[in-house]
C-alpha positions in Angstrom: 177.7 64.0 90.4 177.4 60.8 88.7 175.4 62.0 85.0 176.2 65.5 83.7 172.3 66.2 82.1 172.1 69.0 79.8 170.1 72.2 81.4 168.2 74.2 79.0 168.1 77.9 80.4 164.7 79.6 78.4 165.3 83.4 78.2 162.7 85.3 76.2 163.2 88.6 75.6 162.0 92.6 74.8 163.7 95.7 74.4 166.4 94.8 77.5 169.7 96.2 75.7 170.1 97.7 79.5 170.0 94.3 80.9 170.2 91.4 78.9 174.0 91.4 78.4 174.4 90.6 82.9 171.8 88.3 82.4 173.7 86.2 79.9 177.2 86.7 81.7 175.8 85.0 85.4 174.4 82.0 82.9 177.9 82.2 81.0 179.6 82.3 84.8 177.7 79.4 86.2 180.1 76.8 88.1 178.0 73.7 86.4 179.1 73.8 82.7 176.9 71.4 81.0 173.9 73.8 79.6 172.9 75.7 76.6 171.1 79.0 76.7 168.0 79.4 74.6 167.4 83.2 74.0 163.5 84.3 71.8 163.5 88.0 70.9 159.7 89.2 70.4 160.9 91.7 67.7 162.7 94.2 70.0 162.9 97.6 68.5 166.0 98.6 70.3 169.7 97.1 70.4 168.8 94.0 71.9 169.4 91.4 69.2 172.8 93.5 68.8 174.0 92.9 72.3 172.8 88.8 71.8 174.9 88.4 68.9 177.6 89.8 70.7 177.5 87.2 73.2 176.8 84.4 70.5 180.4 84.7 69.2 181.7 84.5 72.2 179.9 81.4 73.2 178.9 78.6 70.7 176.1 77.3 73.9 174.3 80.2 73.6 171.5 79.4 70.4 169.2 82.7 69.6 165.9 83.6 67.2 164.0 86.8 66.6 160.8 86.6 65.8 159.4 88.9 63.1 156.5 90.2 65.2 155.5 91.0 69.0 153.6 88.2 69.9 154.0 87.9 73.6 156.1 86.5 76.1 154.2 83.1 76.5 155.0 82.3 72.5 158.8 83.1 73.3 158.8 80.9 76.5 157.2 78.2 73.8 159.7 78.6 71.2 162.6 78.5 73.8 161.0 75.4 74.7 160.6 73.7 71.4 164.3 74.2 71.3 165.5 72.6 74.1 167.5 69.9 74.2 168.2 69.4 77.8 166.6 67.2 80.3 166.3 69.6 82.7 164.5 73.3 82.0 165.3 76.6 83.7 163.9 79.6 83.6 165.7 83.3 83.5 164.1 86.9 82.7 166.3 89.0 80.8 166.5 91.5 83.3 167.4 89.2 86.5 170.4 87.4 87.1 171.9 84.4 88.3 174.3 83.8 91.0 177.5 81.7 89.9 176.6 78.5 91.6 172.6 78.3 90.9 172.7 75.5 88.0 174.9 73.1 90.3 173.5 73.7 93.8 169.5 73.3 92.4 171.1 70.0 90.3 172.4 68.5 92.6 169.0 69.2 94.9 166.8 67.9 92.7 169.0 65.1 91.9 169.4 64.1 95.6 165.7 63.7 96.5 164.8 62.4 92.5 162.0 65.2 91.7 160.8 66.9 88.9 160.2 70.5 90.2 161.8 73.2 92.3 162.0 76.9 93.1 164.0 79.1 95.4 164.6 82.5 97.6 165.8 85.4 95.6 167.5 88.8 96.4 165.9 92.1 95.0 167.9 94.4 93.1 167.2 97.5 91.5 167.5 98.9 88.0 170.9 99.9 88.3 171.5 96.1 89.9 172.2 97.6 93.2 170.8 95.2 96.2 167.7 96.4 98.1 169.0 94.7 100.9 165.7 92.4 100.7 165.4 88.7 100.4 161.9 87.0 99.1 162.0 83.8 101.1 160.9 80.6 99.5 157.4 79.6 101.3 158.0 76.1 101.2 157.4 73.4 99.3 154.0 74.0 97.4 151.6 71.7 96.0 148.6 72.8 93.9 146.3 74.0 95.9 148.8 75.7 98.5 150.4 78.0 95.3 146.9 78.8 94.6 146.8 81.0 97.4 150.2 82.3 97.1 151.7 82.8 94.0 155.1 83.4 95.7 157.4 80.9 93.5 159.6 83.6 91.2 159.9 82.1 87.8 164.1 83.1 87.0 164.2 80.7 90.2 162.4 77.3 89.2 164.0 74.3 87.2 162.1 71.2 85.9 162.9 67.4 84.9 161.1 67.3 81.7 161.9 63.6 82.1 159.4 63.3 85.7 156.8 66.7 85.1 156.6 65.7 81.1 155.9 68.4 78.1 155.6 72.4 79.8 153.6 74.5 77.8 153.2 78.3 78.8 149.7 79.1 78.6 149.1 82.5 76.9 149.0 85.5 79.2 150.2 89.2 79.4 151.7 88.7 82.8 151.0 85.4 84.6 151.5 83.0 82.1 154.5 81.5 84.5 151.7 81.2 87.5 149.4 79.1 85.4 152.8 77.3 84.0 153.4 76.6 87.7 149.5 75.5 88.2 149.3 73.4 84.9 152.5 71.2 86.2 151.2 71.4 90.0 147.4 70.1 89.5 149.2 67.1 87.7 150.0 65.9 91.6 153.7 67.4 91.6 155.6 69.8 94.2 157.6 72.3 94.2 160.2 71.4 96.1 161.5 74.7 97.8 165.4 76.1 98.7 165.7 78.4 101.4 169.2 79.6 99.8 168.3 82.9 97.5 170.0 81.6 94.2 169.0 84.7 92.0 168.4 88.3 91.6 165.3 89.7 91.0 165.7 92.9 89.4 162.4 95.4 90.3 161.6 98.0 87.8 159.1 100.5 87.8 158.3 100.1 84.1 157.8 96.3 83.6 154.6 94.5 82.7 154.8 93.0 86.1 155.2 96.1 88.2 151.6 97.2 86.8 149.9 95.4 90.2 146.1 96.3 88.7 147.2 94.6 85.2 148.9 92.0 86.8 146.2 91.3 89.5 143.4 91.3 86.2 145.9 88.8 84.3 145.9 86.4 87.6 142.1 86.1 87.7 142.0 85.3 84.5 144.2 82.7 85.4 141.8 81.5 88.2 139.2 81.4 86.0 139.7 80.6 82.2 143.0 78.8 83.3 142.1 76.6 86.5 138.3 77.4 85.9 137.6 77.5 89.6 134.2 78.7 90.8 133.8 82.4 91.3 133.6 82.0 95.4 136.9 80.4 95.5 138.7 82.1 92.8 137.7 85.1 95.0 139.3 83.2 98.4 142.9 82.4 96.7 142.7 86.1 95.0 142.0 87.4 98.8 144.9 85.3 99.8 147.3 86.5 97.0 147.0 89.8 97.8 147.4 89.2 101.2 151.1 87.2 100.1 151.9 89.8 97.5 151.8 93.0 100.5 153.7 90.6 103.3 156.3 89.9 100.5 156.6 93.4 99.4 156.9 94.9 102.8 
């Protein structure tokens, strides 16, 4: 590779003492060495911030901030943001985890076909980190109107140019606020460019904001319509279609 740009890895955070600490060692393992990691706490009540600092003085690439109050995921994804100094943004949940080659195998990717977005398959793991045997296949590259319908791109799995897709800002929501991040850069005529080779593990836990499917489901209509503001009819037809996706992909 001929440039060595800078990746910004955006981890926000709550109360993950049980995870956080693999999901800073697979971004401390990765084969490409040129990033910094960019951790938010949103005033985590347990050992979190403990386990962070741990890794801090271990690795002088790893930069971290707690906020003072909860405010939501959406403001830590922002502050990560404001901090970043790379070219290049990608995304982590403190509860999933990278495999060792992600960084360099979705650089050079987007390097080779010059684009500004991409996304890949994932693996499923459990609490414990144990592998569910199941892969989430990328559906293909996705432009704005296709990812309306299926909401399928896993946010520890995308990386952006900030230099091609411009400023990201993570619109405020309890639970999709990485679909309408995805929507806000799509509807600005980009792709997501899509790698069939699962690059991270998605860690499924029955207590997570996400694994609430009525909450989440409420969160991504009001994503279809204060978000995107789509007319009722076919907010309604990419909801339909969503669902459909969301049952196919789980089973």
């Amino acid at each position: 590779m001929e440039s060595q740009p800078l990746v910004s890895v955006i981890m926000p955070c709550y109360n993950m003492e049980k995870y956080i600490s693999e999901a800073i060692v697979s971004v401390r393992q990765q084969t490409y060495p040129h990033w910094e990691l960019l951790i938010v706490d949103d005033a985590s009540t347990d050992a979190t911030e403990a386990v962070i600092k741990s890794h801090c003085q271990q690795d002088d690439k790893i930069r971290f901030t707690k906020k003072d109050i909860h405010s939501g995921i959406a403001d830590s994804r922002n502050l990560c943001i404001k901090m970043a100094q790379g070219q290049y943004l990608a995304f982590l949940d403190a509860d999933d985890v990278w495999q060792p080659k992600k960084l360099e195998t979705q650089l050079a990717f987007m390097t080779k076909k010059k684009i500004g977005f991409s996304y890949s398959s994932y693996d499923c793991i459990d609490e414990s980190g144990q592998p569910l045997n199941k892969i989430v296949k990328a559906a293909g590259d996705m432009d704005y109107e296709a990812y309306l319908h299926n909401t399928i791109i896993g946010c520890s799995t995308v990386m952006v140019d900030k230099d091609i897709v411009g400023n990201v800002v993570v619109p405020k929501f309890r639970t999709s606020e990485d679909t309408a991040t995805w929507l806000d850069i799509l509807k600005k005529g980009f792709v997501a460019y899509a790698i069939e080779q699962p690059l991270t593990r998605y860690r499924i836990r029955s207590k997570s904001a996400s694994s609430n499917k009525l909450k989440a489901s409420a969160d991504l209509w009001k994503v279809y319509r204060q978000n995107e503001h789509l007319p009722f009819f076919k907010a309604f037809g990419c909801f339909v279609s969503y669902v459909y996706h969301a049952i196919k992909k789980r089973f």
